[in-house]
LOROTOR-481258 format. One record per residue (C-alpha): residue number from 0; x, y, z. Coordinates in steps of 0.05 Angstrom, whole numbers, plus 5000, padded with zeros to 4 digits. Layout:
+-----+------+-------+------+
: num : east : north :   up :
+-----+------+-------+------+
: NUM :    X :     Y :    Z :
...
+-----+------+-------+------+
// end
This chain:
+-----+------+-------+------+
: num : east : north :   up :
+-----+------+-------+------+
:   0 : 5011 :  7643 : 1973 :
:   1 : 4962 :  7695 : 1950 :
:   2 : 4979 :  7745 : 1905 :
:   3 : 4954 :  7797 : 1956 :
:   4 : 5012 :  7762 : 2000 :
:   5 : 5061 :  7765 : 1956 :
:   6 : 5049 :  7843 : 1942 :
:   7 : 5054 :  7858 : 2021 :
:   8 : 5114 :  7815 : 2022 :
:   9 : 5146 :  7858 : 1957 :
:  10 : 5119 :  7922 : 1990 :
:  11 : 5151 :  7903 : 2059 :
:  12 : 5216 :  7892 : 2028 :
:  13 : 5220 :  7953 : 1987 :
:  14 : 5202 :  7998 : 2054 :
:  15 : 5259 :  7960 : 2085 :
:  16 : 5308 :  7975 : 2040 :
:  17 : 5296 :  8038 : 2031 :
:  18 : 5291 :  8046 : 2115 :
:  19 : 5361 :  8007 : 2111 :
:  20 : 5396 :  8050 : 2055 :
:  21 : 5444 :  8099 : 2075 :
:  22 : 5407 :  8159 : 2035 :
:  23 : 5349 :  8150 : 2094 :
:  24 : 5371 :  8216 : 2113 :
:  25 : 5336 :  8243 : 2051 :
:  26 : 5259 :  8219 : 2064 :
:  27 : 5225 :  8255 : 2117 :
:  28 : 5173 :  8222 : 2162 :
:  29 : 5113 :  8258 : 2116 :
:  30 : 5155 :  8232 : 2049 :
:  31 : 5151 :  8166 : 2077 :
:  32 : 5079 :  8156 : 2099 :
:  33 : 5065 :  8184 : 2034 :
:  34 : 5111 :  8131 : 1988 :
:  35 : 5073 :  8084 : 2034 :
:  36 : 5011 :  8094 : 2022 :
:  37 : 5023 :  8109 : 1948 :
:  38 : 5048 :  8033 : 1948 :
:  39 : 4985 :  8010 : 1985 :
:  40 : 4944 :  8053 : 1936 :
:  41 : 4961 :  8009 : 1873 :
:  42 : 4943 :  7948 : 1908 :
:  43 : 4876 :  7963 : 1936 :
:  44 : 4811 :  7987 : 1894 :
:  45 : 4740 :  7999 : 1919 :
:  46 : 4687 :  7967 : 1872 :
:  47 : 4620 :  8022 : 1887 :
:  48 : 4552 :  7983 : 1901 :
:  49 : 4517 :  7958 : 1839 :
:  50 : 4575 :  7953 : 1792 :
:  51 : 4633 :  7905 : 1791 :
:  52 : 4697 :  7921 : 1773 :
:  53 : 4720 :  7883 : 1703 :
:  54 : 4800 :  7867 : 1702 :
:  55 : 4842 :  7906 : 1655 :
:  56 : 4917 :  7896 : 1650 :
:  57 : 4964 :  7947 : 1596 :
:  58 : 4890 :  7955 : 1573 :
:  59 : 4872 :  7879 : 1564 :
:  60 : 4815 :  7856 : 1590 :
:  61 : 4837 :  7788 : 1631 :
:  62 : 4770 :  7758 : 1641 :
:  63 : 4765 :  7766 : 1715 :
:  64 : 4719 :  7818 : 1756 :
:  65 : 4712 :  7840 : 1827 :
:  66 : 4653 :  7852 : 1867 :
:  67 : 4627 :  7909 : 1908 :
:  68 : 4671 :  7926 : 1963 :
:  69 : 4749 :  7931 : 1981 :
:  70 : 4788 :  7878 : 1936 :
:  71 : 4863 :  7881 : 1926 :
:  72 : 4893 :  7869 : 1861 :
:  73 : 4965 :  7877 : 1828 :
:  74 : 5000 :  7940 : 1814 :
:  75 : 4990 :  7929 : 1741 :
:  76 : 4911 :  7913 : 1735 :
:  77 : 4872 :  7969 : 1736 :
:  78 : 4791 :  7954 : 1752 :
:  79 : 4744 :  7990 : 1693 :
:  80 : 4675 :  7996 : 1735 :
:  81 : 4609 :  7969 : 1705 :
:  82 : 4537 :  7977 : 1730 :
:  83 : 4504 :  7925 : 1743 :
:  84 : 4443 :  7956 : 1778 :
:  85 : 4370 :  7966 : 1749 :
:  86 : 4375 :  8012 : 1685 :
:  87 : 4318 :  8042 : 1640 :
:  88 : 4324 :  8048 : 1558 :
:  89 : 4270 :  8079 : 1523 :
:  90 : 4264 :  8065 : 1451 :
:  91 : 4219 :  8097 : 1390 :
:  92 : 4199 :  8031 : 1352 :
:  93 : 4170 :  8033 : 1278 :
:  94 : 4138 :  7977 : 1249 :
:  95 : 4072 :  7962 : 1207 :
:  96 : 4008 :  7916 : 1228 :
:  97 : 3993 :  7854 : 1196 :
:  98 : 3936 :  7892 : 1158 :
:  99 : 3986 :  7938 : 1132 :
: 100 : 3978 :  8005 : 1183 :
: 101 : 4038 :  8044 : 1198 :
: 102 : 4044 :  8041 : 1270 :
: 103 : 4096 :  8077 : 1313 :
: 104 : 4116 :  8063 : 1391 :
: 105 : 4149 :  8088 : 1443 :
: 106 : 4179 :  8023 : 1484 :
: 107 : 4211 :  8030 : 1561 :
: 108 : 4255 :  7980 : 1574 :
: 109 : 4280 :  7963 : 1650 :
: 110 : 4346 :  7917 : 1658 :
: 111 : 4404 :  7900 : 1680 :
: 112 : 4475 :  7869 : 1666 :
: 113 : 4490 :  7799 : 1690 :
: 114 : 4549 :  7806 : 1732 :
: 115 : 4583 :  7748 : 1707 :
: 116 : 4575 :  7772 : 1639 :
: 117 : 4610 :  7838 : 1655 :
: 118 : 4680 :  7824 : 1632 :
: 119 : 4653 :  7792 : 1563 :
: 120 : 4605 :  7847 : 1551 :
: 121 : 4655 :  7903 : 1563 :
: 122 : 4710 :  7865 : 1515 :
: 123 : 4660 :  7851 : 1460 :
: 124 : 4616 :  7923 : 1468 :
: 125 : 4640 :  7975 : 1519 :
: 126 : 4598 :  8015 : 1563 :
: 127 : 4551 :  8034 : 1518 :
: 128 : 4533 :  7952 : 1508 :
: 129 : 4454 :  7973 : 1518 :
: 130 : 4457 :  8020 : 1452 :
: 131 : 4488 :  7970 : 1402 :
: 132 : 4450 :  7903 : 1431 :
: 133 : 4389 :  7929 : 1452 :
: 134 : 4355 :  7985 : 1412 :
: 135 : 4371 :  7943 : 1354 :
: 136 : 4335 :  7881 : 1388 :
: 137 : 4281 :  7919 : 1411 :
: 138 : 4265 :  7957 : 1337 :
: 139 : 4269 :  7886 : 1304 :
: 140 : 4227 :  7854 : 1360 :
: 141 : 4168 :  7907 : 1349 :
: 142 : 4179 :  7899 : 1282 :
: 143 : 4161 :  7823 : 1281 :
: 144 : 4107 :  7826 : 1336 :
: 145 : 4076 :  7881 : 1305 :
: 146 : 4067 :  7850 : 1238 :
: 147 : 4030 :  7788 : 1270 :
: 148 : 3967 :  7835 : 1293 :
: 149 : 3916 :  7880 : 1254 :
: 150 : 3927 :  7951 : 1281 :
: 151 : 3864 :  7957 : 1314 :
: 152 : 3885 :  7896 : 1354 :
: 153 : 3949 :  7929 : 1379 :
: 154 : 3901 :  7980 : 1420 :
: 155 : 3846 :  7927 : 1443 :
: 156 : 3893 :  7868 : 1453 :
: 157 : 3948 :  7917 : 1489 :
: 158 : 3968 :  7869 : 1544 :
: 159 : 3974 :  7813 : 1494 :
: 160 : 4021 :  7847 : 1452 :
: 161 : 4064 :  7876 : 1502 :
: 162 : 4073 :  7807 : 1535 :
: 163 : 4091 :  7780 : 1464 :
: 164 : 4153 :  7827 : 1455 :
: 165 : 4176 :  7824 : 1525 :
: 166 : 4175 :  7748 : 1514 :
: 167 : 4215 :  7750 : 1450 :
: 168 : 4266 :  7809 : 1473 :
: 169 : 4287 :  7771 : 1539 :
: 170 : 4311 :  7715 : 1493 :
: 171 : 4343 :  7755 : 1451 :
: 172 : 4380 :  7789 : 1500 :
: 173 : 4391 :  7738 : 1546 :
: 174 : 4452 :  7704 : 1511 :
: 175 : 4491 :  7769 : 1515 :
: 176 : 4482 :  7771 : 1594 :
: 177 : 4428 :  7824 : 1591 :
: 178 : 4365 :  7808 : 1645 :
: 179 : 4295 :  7833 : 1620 :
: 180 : 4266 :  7865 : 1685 :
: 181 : 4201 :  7901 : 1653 :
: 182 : 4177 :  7929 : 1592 :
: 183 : 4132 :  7984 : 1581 :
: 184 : 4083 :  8006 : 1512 :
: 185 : 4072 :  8081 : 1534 :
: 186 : 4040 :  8102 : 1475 :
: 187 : 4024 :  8069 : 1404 :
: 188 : 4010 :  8120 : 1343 :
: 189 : 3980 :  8103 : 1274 :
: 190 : 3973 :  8149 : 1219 :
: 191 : 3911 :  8207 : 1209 :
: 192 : 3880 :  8160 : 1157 :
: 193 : 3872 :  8112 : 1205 :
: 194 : 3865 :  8143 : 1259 :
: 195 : 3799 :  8187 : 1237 :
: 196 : 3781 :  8115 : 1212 :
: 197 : 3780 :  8086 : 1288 :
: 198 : 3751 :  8147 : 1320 :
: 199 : 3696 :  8144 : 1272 :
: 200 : 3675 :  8071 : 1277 :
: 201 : 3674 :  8088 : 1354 :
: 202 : 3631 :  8143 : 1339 :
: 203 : 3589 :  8086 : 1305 :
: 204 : 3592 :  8034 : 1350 :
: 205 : 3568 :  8090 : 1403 :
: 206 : 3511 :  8107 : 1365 :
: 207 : 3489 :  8046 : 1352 :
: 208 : 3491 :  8029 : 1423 :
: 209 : 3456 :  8094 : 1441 :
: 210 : 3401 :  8056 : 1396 :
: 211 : 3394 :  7997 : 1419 :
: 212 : 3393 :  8031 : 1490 :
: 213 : 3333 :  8071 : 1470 :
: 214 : 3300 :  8022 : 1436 :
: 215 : 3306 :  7971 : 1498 :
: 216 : 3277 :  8035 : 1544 :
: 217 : 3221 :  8040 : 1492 :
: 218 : 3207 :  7964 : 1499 :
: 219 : 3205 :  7961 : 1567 :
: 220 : 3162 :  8033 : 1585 :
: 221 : 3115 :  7994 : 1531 :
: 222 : 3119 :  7932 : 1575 :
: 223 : 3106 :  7970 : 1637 :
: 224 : 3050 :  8005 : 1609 :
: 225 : 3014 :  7937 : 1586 :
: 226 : 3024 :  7912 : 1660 :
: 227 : 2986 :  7965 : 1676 :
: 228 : 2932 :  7967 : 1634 :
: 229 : 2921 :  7890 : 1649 :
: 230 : 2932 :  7909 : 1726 :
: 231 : 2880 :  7955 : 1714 :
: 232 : 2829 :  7914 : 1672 :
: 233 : 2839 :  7854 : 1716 :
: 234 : 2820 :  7909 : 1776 :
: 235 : 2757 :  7927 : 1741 :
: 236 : 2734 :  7849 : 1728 :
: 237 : 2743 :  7836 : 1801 :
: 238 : 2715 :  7902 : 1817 :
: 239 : 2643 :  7880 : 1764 :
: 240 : 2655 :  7806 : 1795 :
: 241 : 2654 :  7829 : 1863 :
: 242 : 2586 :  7869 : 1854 :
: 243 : 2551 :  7813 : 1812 :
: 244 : 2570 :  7769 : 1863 :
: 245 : 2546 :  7821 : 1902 :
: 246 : 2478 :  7827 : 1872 :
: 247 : 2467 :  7748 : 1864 :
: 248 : 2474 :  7738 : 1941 :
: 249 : 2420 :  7796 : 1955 :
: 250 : 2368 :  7764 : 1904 :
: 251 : 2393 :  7693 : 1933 :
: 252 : 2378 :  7716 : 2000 :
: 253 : 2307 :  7768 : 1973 :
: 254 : 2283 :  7703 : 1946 :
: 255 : 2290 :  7655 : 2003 :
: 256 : 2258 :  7714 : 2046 :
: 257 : 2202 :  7704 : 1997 :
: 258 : 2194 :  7644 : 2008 :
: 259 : 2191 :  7637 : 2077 :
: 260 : 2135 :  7693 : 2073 :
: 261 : 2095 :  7654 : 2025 :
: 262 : 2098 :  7601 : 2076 :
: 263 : 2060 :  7633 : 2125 :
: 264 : 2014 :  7665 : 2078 :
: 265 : 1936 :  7651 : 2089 :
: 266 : 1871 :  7683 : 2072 :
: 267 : 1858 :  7711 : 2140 :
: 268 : 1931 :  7734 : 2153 :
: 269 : 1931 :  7770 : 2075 :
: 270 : 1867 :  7809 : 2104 :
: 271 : 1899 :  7825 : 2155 :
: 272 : 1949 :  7853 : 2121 :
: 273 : 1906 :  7887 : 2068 :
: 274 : 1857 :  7926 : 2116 :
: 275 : 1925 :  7945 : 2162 :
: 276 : 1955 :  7981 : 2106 :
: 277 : 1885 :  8018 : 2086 :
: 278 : 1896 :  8093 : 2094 :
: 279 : 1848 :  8136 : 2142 :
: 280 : 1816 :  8170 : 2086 :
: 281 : 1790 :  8108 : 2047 :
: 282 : 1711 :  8108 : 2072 :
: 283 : 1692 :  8058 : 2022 :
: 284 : 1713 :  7993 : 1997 :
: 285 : 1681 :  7951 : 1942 :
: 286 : 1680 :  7872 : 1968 :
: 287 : 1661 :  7823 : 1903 :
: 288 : 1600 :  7778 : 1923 :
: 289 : 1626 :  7703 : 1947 :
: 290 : 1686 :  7734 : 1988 :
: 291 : 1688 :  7710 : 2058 :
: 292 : 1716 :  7777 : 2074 :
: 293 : 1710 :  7800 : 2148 :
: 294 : 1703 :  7882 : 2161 :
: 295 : 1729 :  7902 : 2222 :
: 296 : 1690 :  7940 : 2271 :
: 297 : 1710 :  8015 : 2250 :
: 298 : 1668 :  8052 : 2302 :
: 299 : 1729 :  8027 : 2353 :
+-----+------+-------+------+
// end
């Protein structure tokens, strides 16, 4: 028989008795609803969503826990309520870089309590198990990370890092029933020295990259100015081509003319031609002796 059982049976009898005694006469109706539900109220609890209820008896923890919900329990164990729910710790973390650069973070921390690991965590720590385990896990974890990495690494290699100490503070925590949910670098700090020493190699690097970006527009506006020149010279050759080429085929074509004229070139036809392109005004002509040179008839 359960021990739930046995308390209804106990609680029964004791409402019985006292229905059955002859001093009935001095409870009222009201006085005994009231005794009870006292009765029922030290054998029922209500464990709130996201905590379980850890088992105390005279202050003792027994090692049992109840979940969420109704649960009935013995007069003399009283349930101490844990959370078990998704919590946030946020943590200022000092440690120094590898190359020796004071380095200071601010780490956010999302967890939560194993359930089963209520009881022993509440014996062992109390409520305030998150402050004694974890701050000191999460300083010493930072600590050890942090001294792996140049500082200037901690800013380019950011993901790196913070997936190094979650890694390491899940197992630390683990053991004492604590769940690592997410962890969060919002900010990492360094001192003045060093940090005029990082703006001004990124004033460096800028410049230098400002140079080498003028320098490649220089190269190619020179490059695009060659291609045209070339563009252009190249047009001018085929522009002198094309008219020499030009040129030859008119002479090519002047002198086969010429040579179909000379063809058909005799004596009497080169008269011809000579006395046709006389002018009006010419009256007299001067033939040398042995020409068989034909006049015209000019009277016509």
């Amino acid at each position: 028989m359960s021990i739930v059982g046995i308390l209804l049976i106990i609680s029964s009898a004791v409402i019985t008795g006292i229905l059955a005694s002859s001093d009935l006469r001095r409870f009222t109706p009201l006085g005994l609803i009231g005794m009870v539900v006292g009765v029922f109220l030290t054998i029922i609890a209500i464990v709130p969503r996201g905590t379980v209820g850890v088992e105390m008896q005279f202050g003792a923890v027994t090692g049992g826990y109840r979940t969420q919900g109704l649960q009935f329990k013995s007069p003399v164990v009283k349930l101490q309520i844990v959370n078990v729910q998704t919590q946030k710790e946020e943590v200022v973390a000092t440690a120094a870089s590898k190359d020796l650069q004071d380095v200071s973070t601010t780490i956010a921390l999302n967890y939560h309590l194993n359930p089963a690991s209520a009881t022993e965590v509440y014996r062992d720590l109390g409520l305030d198990y998150i402050v004694k385990i974890a701050d000191p896990a999460i300083q010493e974890t930072v600590k050890q990370v942090t001294a792996r990495h140049n500082a200037e690494d901690l800013i380019i290699r950011r993901e790196v890092i913070k997936a190094e100490i979650t890694e390491e503070l899940a197992n630390r925590l683990a053991p004492r029933g604590i769940t690592v949910e997410a962890l969060s670098i919002t900010n990492f700090q360094f001192s003045a020295v060093f940090t005029a020493a990082i703006e001004a190699k990124v004033s460096a690097l800028q410049a230098v990259f400002e140079a080498q970006n003028k320098l490649e527009r220089v190269r190619v506006e020179a490059q695009q100015r060659e291609a045209q020149a070339l563009g252009e010279a190249n047009a001018v050759i085929k522009e002198a081509e094309g008219r020499a080429r030009a040129i030859q085929i008119i002479t090519d074509a002047q002198v086969a003319a010429n040579k179909l004229i000379v063809g058909t070139l005799n004596p009497e036809m080169l008269q011809y031609i000579f006395l046709d392109r006389l002018g009006k005004e010419i009256k007299v002509i001067v033939i040398p002796q042995g020409q068989n040179f034909v006049l015209p008839d000019l009277t016509e």
